[in-house]
C-alpha positions as CSV (number, residue, x, y, z in Angstrom):
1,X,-24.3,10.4,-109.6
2,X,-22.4,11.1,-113.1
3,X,-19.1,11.7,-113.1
4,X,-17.4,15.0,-112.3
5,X,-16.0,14.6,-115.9
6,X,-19.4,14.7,-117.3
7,X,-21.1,16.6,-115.3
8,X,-18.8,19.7,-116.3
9,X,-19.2,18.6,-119.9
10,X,-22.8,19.3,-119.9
11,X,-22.4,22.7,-117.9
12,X,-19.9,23.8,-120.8
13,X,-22.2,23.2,-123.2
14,X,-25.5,24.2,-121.2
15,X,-25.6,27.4,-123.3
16,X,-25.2,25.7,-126.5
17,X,-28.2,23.0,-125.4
18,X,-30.5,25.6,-124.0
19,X,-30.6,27.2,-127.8
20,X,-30.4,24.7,-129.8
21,X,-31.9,21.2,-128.7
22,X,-35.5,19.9,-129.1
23,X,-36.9,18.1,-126.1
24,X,-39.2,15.9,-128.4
25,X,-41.2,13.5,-127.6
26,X,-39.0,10.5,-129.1
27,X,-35.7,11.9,-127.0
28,X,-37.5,11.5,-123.9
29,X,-39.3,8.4,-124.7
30,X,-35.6,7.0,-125.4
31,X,-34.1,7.9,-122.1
32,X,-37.6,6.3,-120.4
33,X,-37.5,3.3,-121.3
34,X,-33.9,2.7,-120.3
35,X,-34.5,3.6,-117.0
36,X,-32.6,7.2,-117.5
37,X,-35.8,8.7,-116.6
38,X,-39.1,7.8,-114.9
39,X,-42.7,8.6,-115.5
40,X,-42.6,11.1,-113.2
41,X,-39.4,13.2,-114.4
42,X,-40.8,12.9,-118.0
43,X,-44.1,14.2,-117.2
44,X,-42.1,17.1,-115.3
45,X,-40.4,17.9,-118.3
46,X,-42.9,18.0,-120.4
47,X,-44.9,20.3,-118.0
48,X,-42.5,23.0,-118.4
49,X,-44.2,25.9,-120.8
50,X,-40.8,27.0,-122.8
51,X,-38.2,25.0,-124.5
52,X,-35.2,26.4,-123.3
53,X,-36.9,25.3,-119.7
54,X,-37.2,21.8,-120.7
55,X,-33.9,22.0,-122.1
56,X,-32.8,23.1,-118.8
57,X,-34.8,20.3,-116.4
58,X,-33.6,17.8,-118.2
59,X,-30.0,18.2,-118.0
60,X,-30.4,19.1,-114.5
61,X,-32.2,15.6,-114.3
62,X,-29.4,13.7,-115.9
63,X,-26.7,14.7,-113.9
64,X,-28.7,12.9,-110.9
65,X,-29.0,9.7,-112.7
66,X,-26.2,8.1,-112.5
67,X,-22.9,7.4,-114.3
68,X,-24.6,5.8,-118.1
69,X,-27.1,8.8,-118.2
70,X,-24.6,10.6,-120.0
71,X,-23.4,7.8,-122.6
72,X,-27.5,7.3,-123.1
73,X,-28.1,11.4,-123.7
74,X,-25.5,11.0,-126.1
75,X,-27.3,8.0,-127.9
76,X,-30.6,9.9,-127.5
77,X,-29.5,12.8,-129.6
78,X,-28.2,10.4,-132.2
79,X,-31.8,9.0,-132.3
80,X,-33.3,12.0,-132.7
81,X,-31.3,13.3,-135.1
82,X,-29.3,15.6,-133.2
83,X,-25.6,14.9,-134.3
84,X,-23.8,18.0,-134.0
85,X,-24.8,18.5,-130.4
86,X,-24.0,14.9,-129.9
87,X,-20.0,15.4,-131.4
88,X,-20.1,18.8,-129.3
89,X,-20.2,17.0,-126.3
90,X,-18.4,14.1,-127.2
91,X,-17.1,13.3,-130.6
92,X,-15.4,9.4,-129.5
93,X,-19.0,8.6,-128.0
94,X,-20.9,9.9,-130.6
95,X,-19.5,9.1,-133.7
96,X,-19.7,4.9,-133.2
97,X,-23.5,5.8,-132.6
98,X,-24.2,7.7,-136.0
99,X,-22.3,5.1,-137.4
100,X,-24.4,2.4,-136.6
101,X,-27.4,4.6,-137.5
102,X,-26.1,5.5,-140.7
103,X,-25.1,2.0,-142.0
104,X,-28.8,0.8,-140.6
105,X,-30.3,3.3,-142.9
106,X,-28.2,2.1,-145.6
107,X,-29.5,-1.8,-145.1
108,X,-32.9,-0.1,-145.4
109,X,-32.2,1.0,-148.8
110,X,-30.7,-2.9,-149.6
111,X,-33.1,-5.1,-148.8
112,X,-31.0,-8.0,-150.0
113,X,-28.1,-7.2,-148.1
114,X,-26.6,-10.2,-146.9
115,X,-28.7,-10.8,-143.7
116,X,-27.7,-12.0,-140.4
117,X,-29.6,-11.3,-136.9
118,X,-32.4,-11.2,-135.0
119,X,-35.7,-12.6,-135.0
120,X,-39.0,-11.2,-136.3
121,X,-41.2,-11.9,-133.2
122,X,-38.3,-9.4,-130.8
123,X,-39.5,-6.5,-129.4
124,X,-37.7,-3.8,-130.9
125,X,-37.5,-1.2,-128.2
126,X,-34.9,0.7,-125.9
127,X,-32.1,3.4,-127.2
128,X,-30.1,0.9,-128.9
129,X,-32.9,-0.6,-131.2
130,X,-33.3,2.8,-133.5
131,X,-31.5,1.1,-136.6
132,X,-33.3,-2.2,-135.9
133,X,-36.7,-0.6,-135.7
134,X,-36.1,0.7,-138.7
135,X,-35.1,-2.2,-140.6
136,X,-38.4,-3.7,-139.3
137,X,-40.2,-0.9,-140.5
138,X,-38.5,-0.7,-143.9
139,X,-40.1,-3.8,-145.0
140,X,-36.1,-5.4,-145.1
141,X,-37.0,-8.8,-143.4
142,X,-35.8,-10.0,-139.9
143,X,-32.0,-9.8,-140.5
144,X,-29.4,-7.1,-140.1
145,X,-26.4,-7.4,-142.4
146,X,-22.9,-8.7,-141.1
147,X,-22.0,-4.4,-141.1
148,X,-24.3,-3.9,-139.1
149,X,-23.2,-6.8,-136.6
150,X,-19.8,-5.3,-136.8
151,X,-21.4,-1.6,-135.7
152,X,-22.4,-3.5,-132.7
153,X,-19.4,-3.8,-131.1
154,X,-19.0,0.1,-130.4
155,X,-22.3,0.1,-128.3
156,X,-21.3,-0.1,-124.5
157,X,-21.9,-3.0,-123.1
158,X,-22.1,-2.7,-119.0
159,X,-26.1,-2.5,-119.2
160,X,-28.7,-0.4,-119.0
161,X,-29.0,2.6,-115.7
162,X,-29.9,0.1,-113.4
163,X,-33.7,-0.2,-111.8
164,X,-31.2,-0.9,-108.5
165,X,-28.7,1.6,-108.8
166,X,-28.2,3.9,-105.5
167,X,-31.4,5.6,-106.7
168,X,-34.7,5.7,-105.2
169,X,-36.9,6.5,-107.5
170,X,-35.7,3.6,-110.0
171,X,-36.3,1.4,-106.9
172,X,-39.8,3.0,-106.5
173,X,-40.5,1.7,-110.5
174,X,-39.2,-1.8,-110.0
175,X,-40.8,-2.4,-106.7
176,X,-44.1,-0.5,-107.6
177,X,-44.1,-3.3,-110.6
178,X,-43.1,-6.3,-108.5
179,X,-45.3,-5.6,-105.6
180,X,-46.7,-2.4,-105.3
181,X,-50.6,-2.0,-104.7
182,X,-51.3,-1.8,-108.6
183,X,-48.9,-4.9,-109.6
184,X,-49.8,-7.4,-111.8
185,X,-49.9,-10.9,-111.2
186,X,-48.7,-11.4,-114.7
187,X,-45.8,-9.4,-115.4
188,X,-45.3,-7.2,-118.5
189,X,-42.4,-9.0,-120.3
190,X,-40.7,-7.8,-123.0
191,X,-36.9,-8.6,-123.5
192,X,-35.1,-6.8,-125.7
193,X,-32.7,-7.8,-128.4
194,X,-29.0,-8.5,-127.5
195,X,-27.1,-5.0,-128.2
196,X,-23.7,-7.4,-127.7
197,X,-23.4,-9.5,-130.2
198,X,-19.9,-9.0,-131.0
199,X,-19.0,-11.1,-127.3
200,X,-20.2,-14.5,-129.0
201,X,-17.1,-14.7,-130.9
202,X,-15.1,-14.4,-127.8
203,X,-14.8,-18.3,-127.3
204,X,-12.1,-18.0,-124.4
205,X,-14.1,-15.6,-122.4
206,X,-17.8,-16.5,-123.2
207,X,-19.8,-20.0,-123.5
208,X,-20.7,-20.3,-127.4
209,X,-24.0,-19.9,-128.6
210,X,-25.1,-21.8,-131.7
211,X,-28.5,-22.6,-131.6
212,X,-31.8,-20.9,-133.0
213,X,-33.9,-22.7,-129.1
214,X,-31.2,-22.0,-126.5
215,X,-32.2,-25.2,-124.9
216,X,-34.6,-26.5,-122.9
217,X,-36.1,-24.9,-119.6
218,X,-37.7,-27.3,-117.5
219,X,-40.3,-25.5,-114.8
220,X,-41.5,-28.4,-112.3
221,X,-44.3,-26.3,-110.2
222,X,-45.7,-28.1,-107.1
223,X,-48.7,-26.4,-106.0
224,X,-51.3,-28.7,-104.4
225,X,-50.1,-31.0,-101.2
226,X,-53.4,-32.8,-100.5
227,X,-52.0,-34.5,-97.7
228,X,-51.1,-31.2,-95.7
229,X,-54.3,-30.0,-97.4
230,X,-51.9,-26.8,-98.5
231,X,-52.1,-24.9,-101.5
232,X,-48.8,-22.8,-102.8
233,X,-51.5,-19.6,-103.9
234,X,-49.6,-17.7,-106.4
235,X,-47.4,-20.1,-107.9
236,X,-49.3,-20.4,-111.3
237,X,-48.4,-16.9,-111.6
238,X,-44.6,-17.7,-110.9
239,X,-45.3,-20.5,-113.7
240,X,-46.8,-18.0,-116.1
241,X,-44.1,-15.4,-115.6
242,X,-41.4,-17.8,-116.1
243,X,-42.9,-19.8,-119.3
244,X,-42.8,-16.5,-120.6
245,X,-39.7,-15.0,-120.1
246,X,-37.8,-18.2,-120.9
247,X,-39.8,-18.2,-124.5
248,X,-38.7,-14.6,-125.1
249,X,-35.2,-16.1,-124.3
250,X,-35.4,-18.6,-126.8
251,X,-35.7,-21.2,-124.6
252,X,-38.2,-24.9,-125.7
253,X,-40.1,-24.6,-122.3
254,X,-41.3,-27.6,-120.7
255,X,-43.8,-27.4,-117.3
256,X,-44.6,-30.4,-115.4
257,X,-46.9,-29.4,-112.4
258,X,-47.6,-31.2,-109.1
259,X,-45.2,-34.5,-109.3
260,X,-44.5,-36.4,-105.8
261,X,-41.2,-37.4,-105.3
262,X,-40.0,-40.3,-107.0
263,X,-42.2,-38.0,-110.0
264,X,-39.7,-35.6,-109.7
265,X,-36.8,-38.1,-109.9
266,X,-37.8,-40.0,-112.1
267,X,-38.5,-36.9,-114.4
268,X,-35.2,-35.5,-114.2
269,X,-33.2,-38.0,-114.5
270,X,-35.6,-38.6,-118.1
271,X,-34.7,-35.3,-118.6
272,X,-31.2,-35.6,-118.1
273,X,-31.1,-38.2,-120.9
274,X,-33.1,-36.4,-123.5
275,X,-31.3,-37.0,-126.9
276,X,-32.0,-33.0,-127.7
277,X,-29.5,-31.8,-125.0
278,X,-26.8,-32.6,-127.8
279,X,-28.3,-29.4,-129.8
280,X,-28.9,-27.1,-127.1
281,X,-26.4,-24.5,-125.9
282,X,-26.9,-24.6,-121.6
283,X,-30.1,-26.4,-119.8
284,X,-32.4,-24.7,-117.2
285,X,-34.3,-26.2,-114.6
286,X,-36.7,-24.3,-112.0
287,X,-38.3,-26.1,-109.2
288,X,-40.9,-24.3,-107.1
289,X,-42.1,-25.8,-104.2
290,X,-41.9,-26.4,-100.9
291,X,-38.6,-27.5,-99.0
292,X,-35.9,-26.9,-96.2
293,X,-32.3,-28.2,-95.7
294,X,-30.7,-28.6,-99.1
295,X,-34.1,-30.6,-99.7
296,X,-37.5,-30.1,-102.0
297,X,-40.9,-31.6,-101.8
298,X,-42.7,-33.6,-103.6
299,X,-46.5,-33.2,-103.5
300,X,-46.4,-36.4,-101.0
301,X,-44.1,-34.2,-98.5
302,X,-41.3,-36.7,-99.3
303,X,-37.6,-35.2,-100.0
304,X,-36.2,-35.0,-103.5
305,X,-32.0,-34.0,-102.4
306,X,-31.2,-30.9,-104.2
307,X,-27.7,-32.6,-104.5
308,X,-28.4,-35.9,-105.1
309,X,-31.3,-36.6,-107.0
310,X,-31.5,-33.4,-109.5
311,X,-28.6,-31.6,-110.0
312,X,-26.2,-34.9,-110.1
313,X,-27.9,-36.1,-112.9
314,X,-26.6,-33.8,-115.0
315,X,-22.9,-34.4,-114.1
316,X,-20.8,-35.3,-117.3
317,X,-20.9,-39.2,-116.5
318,X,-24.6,-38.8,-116.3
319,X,-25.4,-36.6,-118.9
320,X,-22.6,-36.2,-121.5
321,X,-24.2,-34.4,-123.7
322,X,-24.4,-31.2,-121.7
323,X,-20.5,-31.4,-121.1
324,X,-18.8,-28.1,-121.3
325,X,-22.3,-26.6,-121.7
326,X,-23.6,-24.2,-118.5
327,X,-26.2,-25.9,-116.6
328,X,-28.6,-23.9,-114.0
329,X,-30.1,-24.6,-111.7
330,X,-32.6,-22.5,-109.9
331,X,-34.8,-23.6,-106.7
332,X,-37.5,-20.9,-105.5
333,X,-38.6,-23.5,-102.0
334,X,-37.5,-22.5,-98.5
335,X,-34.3,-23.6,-97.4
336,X,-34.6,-22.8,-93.4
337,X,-36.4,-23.6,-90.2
338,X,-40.1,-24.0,-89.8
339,X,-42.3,-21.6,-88.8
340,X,-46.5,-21.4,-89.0
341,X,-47.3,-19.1,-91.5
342,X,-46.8,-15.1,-91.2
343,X,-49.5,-13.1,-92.8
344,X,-49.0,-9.0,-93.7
345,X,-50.9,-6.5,-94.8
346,X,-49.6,-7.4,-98.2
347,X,-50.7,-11.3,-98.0
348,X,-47.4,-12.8,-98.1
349,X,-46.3,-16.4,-96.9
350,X,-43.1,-18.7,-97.3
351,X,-42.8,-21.6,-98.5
352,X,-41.5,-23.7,-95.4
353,X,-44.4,-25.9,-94.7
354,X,-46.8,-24.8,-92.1
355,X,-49.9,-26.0,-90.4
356,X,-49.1,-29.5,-90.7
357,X,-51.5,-32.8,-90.7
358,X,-50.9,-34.4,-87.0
359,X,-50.2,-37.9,-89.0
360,X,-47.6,-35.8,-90.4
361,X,-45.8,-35.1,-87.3
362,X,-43.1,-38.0,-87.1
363,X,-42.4,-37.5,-90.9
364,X,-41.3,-33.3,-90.2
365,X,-39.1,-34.7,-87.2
366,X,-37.0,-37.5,-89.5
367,X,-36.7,-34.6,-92.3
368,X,-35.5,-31.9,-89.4
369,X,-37.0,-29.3,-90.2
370,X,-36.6,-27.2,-87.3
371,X,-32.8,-27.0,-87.7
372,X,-31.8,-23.5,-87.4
373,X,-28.5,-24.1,-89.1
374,X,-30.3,-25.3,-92.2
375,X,-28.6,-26.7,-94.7
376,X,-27.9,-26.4,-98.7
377,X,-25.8,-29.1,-100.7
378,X,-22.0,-28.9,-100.8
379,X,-20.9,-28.0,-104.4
380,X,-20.0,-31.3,-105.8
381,X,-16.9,-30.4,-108.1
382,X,-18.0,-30.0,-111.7
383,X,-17.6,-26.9,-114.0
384,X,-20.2,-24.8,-116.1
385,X,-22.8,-24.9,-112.9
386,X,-25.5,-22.3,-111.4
387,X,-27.1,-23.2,-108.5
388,X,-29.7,-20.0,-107.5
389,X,-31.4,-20.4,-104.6
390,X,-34.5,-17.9,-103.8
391,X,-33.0,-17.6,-100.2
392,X,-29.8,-18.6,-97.9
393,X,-29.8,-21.3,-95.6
394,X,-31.8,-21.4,-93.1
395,X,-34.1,-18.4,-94.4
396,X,-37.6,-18.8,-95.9
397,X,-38.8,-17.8,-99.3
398,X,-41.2,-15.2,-99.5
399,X,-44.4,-15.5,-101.7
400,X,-47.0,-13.6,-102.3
401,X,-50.4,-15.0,-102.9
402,X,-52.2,-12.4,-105.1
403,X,-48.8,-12.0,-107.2
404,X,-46.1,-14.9,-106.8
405,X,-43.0,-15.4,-105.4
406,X,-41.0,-12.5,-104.2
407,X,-37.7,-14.2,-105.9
408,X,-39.3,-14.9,-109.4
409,X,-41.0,-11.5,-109.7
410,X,-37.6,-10.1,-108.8
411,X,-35.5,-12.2,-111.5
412,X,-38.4,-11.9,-114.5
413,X,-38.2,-8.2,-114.4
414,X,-34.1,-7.7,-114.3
415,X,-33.9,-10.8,-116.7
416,X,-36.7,-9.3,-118.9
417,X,-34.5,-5.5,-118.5
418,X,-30.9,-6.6,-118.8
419,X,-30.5,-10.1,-120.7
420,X,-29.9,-8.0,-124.1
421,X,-26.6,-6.9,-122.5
422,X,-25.4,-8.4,-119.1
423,X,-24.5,-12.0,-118.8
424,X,-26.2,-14.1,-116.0
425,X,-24.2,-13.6,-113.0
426,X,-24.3,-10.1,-112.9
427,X,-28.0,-9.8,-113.3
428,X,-28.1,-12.8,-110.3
429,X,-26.8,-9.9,-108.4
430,X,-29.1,-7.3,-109.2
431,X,-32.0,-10.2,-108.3
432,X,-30.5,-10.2,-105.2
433,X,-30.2,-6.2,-104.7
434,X,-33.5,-5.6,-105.9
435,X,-34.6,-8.4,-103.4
436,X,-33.4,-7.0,-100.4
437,X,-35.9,-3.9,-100.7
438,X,-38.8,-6.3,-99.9
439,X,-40.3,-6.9,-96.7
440,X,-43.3,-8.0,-95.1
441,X,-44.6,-7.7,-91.3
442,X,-45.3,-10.4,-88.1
443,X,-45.8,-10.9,-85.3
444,X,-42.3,-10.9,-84.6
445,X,-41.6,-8.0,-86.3
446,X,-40.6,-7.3,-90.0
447,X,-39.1,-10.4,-92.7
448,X,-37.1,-9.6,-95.2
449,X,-34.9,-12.3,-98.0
450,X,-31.7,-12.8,-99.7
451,X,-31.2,-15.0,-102.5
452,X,-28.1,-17.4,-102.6
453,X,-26.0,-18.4,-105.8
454,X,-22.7,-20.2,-106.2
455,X,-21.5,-21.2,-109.7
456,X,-18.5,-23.2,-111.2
457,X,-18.7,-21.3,-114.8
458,X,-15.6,-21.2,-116.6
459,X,-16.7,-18.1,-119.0
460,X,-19.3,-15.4,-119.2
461,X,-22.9,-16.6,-120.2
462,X,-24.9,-14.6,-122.1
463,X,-28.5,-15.4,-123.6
464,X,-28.3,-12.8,-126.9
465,X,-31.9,-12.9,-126.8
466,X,-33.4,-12.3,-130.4
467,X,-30.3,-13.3,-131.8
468,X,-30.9,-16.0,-134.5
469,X,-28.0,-19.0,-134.8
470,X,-26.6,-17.5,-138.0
471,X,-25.6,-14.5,-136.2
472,X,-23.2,-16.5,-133.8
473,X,-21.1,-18.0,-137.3
């Protein structure tokens, strides 16, 4: 809910709002697509006959949608070029906003301003994008001046109303998008650009950024086990999704597909040596496939170690040249008992290894899969880590066929939402939240998941997507 505080701010100034504002088009388009409002709520407004009743559904709206909705009303009005009501019901909230807008207008009209910024393939939507959007527009190039870098630092920075918040109808969006009945198997992606720019100089309290590619992002995708004559259905789309939304992230993406074991070793211990690691700002690896106990699979149903064989090749001995650098690691494979394969209405399946080849039997029993207790690595003591795992130990990882993974669907669409202004562990979190609202049926009853993440980062790590190197000097 908003706070009392604002709340009683609106009801002051109801009267004022009821006669003066205009409930256009572009005001309620802002507050959709940051989540303020749905589909549905715009569509209500709109369906009101008068002015003054729009005027009136709206705020009642707002003070249900949580504690930004105020903060992004505010902005709203700024965009539409509503000031005075803006300063009426806030003057410190409003004025950094016309600010920024003012001294974007002014770049407009000096199209050789000294340019710093972001990239000309972003997407330039969401509240905060107004004064970029009309750069883009003006015909001014890519860049936004060092002012207007410095009129960054007054926009808020603790996200966007969340599609998990404590409401239901933004967990109706996100989950009608990651699973519901009209879902797509490849996920609308669009991140926005990085409304937090003034952090990267914030060297004590947030890994540097420097580089125009990120780094690289290395995707291994096992999907075919011939000798369990098992298909992983649905992972391509996990592989799609992903290539994507690490590009929009600036990230060289690299996918190797269907790699037995000492394959996978032997690539990332390549990998871990790759001269370019030395001009990258952090290194992310994704494995999807099957696995159990703090192990993965190659396609030959032999273990890779989680521990031993990936992430410990990228230890500072073994890789200097990502020293000091944030490393992450994320593994979408089961990490629990086995079970044969659980169908639902919705045509999900895990990726613990099921219906297995008889001459397969003795190999399952050495690996212990069966152990309830599972397993997942002990942290080996180095800094600037991630380790994400798609579920806790012992647990399966949920995929579904038609669509993907229930884990990767879940972390492309709050990456894709919140990169431009949450750093990585707090959107890890809202993964997880935003997990937990799946669940699919058995025979035993209903499965749900829960992601698992432990990290030894010394400082905050933000992507600054769009953000080109110069900003960051």
């Amino acid at each position: 809910m908003m706070s009392p505080t604002d709340q009683d701010n609106l009801l002051r100034n109801r009267l004022l709002l009821v006669r003066q504002m205009k409930v256009t088009e572009d005001l309620l388009s802002c507050l959709l697509e940051d989540y303020t409002l749905t589909v549905e709520m715009k569509q209500e407004i709109e369906s009101e006959r008068t002015e003054s009743r729009r005027v009136g559904v709206l705020l009642d709206t707002l003070m249900r949608r949580g504690n930004k909705a105020f903060d992004r009303f505010i902005y709203a009005l700024v965009q539409t070029d509503q000031d005075s009501l803006a300063l009426s019901l806030d003057k410190d909230r409003a004025h950094p906003y016309i600010e920024a807008r003012n001294r974007a207008r002014q770049l407009c009209s000096n199209p050789q301003s000294n340019a710093i910024g972001f990239s000309q393939n972003s997407h330039w939507q969401g509240p905060f994008q107004y004064m970029m959007a009309q750069i883009m527009m003006s015909g001014a190039g890519h860049a936004v001046s060092s002012s207007i870098a410095g009129a960054l630092v007054s926009q808020p920075t603790d996200g966007l109303c969340s599609a998990v918040d404590a409401n239901y109808e933004d967990i109706r969006v996100a989950l009608n998008e990651i699973s519901g009945p009209n879902a797509r198997n490849i996920m609308h992606i669009q991140v926005l650009p990085s409304t937090n720019l003034h952090l990267a100089n914030n060297l004590q309290k947030v890994y540097p950024i420097s580089h125009q590619i990120r780094g690289r992002a290395l995707i291994i995708n096992n999907q075919k086990f011939h000798k369990l004559n098992m298909f992983r259905d649905g992972a391509d789309h996990d592989r799609e999704n992903l290539k994507e939304l690490f590009q929009q992230l600036s990230f060289e993406v690299i996918v190797r597909e269907n790699l037995t074991a000492e394959q996978m070793k032997a690539l990332v211990k390549e990998e871990s040596l790759n001269p370019g690691h030395r001009n990258a700002d952090m290194f992310v690896l994704f494995v999807l496939s099957h696995g159990c106990h703090g192990n993965i699979y190659g396609t030959d149903v032999e273990k890779v170690s989680i521990d031993e064989d990936i992430t410990s090749c990228f230890s500072p001995e073994n890789c200097p040249a990502l020293m000091g650098k944030p490393k992450i690691f994320f593994i979408q494979a089961c990490q629990g008992e086995l079970k044969g394969r659980v169908y639902s209405p919705d045509s999900a399946e895990s990726d613990a290894i099921s219906e297995i080849d008889p001459t397969m039997i003795e190999k399952m029993k050495e690996l212990q899969l069966g152990d309830k207790e599972g397993f997942v690595p002990e942290y080996f003591n180095r800094a600037d880590v991630v380790m994400s795992y798609a579920t806790v130990k012992g647990y399966k990882a949920w995929r579904r066929t038609d669509l993907g993974s229930w884990f990767v669907r879940c972390l492309v669409y709050i990456f894709s939402r919140r990169a431009h202004s949450e750093h990585l562990l707090d959107m890890l979190t809202e993964v997880n939240a935003l997990l937990t609202k799946l669940e699919t049926s058995g025979v035993e009853g209903r499965y749900g998941q829960l992601a698992e993440k432990s990290d030894t980062l010394t400082k905050k790590l933000y992507f600054f997507p769009g953000a080109v190197a110069s900003s960051f000097k």
